[in-house]
N, C-alpha and C positions, 0 to 999 in steps of 0.2 A: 467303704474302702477296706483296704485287706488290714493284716495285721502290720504288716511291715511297714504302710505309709502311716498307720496309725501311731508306730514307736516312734517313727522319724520325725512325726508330726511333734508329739513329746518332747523329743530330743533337743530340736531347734526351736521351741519353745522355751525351754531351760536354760539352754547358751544363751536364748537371746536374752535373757533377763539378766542371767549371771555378767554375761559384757558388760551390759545396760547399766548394770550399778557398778560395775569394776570404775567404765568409763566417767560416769557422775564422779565418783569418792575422789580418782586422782585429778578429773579439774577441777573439785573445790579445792584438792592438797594444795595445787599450784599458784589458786588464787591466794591460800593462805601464806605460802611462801614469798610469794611475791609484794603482799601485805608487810610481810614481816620485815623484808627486805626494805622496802619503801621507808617503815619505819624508824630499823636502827640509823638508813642512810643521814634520813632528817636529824636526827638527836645528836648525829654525830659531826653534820654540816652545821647545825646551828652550835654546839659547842665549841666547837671549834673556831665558828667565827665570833663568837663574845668573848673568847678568851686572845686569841690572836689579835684581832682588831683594838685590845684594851677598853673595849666596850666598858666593862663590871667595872674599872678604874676610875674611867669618865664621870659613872652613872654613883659609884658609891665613892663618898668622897674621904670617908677615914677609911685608911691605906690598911688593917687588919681587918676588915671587911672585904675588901675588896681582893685582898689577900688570901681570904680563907674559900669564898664562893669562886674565884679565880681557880684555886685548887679544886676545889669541888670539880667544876664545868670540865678543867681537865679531867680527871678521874672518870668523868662519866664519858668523856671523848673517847680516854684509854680503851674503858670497857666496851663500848658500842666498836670501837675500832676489831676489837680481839673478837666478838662474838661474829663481828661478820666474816673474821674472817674463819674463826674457828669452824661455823658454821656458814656454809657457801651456798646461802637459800639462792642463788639466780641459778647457780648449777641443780638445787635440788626440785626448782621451779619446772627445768628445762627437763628434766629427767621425767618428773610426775607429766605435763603438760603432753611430753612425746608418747608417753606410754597412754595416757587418756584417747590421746590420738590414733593410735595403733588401734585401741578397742574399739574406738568409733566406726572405723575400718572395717573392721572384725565385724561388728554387730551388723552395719548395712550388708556385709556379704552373705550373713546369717538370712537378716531379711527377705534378700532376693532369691535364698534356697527356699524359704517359707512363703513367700511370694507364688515362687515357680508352683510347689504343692499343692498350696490353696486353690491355685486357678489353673492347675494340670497343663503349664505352659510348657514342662518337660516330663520325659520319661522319667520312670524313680527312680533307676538303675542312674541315672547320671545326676540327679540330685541328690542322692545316696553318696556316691563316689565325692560330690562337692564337699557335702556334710563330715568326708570321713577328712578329707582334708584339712578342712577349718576348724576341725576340733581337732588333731594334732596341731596345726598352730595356734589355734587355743591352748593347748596344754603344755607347749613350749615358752607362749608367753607371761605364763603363768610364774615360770623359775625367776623374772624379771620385774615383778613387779617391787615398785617404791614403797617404800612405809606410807603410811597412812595412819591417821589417830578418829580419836572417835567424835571430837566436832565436826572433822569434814564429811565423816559418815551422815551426820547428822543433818549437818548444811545441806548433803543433796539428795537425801530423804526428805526434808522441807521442800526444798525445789520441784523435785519433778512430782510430786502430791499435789502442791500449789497451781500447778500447768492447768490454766482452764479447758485445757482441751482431754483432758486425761479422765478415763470413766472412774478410775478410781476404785474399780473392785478387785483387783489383783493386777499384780505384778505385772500381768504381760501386758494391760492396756499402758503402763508405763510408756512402754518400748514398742508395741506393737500397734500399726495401723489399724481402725474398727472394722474396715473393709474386710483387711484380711482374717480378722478375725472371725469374723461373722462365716465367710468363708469355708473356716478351716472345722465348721460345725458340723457339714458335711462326713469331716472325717471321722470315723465314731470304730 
């Protein structure tokens, strides 16, 4: 094949990986956020109900006891109250989860230019032209991505390595069908 299917070949190669893991890192973000969410809600529903309810009163029966964990259970209700809201994980859940999703998008649209290449279902001239598309909006959606930290890099580095169906010699078989792979061998 020429030189030009062979850069393109390259090309969409590269995106597809780079999506690949964009998309992993913000669904683990999401799950983490959502985790975390889960969490303060319970700390702050179950404080709230031993202290409301005069559960700690019932259950401790000298009254400076009951008095002091009482205050406690509050305090820790305050706290849990302030951080969720300080920190709004269902919006940052919703943010990460959308954007995951965008790439997931992204990455299958990559695949089916890589698709088309491997098995010369289109001319290059218009696989080309698709390619220069999907990476300007790759490269816009790029200004938009969410934080992310380095456990969830980590989480879906574990994951998709795990995948029994994954060959496990580089990145593209992450992301990439064997078929087409094997395919795009051709391309040299």
């Amino acid at each position: 094949m020429s030189t030009r299917a062979k850069g393109l070949k390259n090309a969409l190669l590269g995106a597809i990986v780079s999506v690949g893991w964009t998309h992993k890192i913000n669904e683990k973000q999401a799950e983490k956020y959502m985790q975390l969410d889960n969490r303060w809600k319970f700390i702050q529903i179950t404080t709230a109900g031993l202290t409301s309810t005069g559960a700690v009163s019932l259950l401790l029966v000298d009254s400076i006891w009951a008095k002091v964990i009482a205050a406690v259970l509050g305090l820790i209700n305050f706290v849990s109250s302030g951080i969720l809201k300080a920190w709004d994980y269902q919006k940052l859940f919703q943010q990460s989860k959308e954007y995951a999703n965008k790439q997931f998008i992204l990455r299958e649209k990559l695949m089916d230019c890589l698709r088309d290449l491997a098995f010369n279902n289109r001319d290059i001239d218009s696989i080309n032209d698709e390619w220069l598309s999907l990476e300007e909006e790759r490269l816009s959606l790029s200004k938009l991505v969410p934080a992310t930290d380095s456990k969830s890099v980590q989480l879906a580095s574990n994951q998709l390595k795990e995948e029994e169906h994954n060959v496990k010699d580089t990145d593209y078989s992450l992301f990439i069908d064997k078929e087409i792979l094997e395919a795009l061998h051709d391309i040299k």
